[in-house]
N, C-alpha and C positions, 0 to 999 in steps of 0.2 A: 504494500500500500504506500502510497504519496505521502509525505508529509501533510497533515492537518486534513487527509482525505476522510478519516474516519471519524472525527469532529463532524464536517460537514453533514455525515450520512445517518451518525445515530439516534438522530432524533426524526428518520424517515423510514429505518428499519425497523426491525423487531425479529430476536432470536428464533431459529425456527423448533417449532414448539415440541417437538416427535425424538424418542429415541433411536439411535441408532441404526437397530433390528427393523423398527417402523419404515426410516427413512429408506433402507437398504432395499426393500419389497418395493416401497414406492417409485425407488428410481428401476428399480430391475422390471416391471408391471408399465412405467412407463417408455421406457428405452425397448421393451419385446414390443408394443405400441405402434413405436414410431421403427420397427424394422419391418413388421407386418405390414402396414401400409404402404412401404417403399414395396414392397412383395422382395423383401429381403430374405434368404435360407436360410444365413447365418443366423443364430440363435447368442442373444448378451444374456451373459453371466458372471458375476463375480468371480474372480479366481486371487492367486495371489500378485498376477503382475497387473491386475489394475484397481485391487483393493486399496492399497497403500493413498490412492489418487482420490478413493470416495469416499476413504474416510478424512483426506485432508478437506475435500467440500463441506463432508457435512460439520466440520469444526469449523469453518469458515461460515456456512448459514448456522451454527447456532452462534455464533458471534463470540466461539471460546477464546480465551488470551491467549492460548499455547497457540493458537495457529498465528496470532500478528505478532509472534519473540521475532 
């Protein structure tokens, strides 16, 4: 983040409110979604080389401090 970016935003945000497990189903539910309607084969699923990436998002939308060290 930018200098004084996050000043700017947090009084237009709000943490997202869901844990982890929640959030996890909701991105995997919406990303099969949006591959289905491309009439995509491949099938998305969490594995280990792009977990590391959804769980830095979802610290990111719940606005935790470990993610903006």
């Amino acid at each position: 983040m930018f200098a004084g970016e996050r000043k700017k935003t947090s009084g237009r945000l709000f943490p997202f409110p869901h844990p982890y497990d929640e959030y996890r189903q909701i991105l995997t539910r919406s990303a099969r979604l949006v591959l289905d309607k491309q009439r995509e084969s491949n099938a998305f699923m969490v594995d280990d080389k792009n977990e590391p990436v959804i769980k830095q998002l979802f610290l990111y939308l719940k606005m935790d401090e470990s993610f903006f060290r």
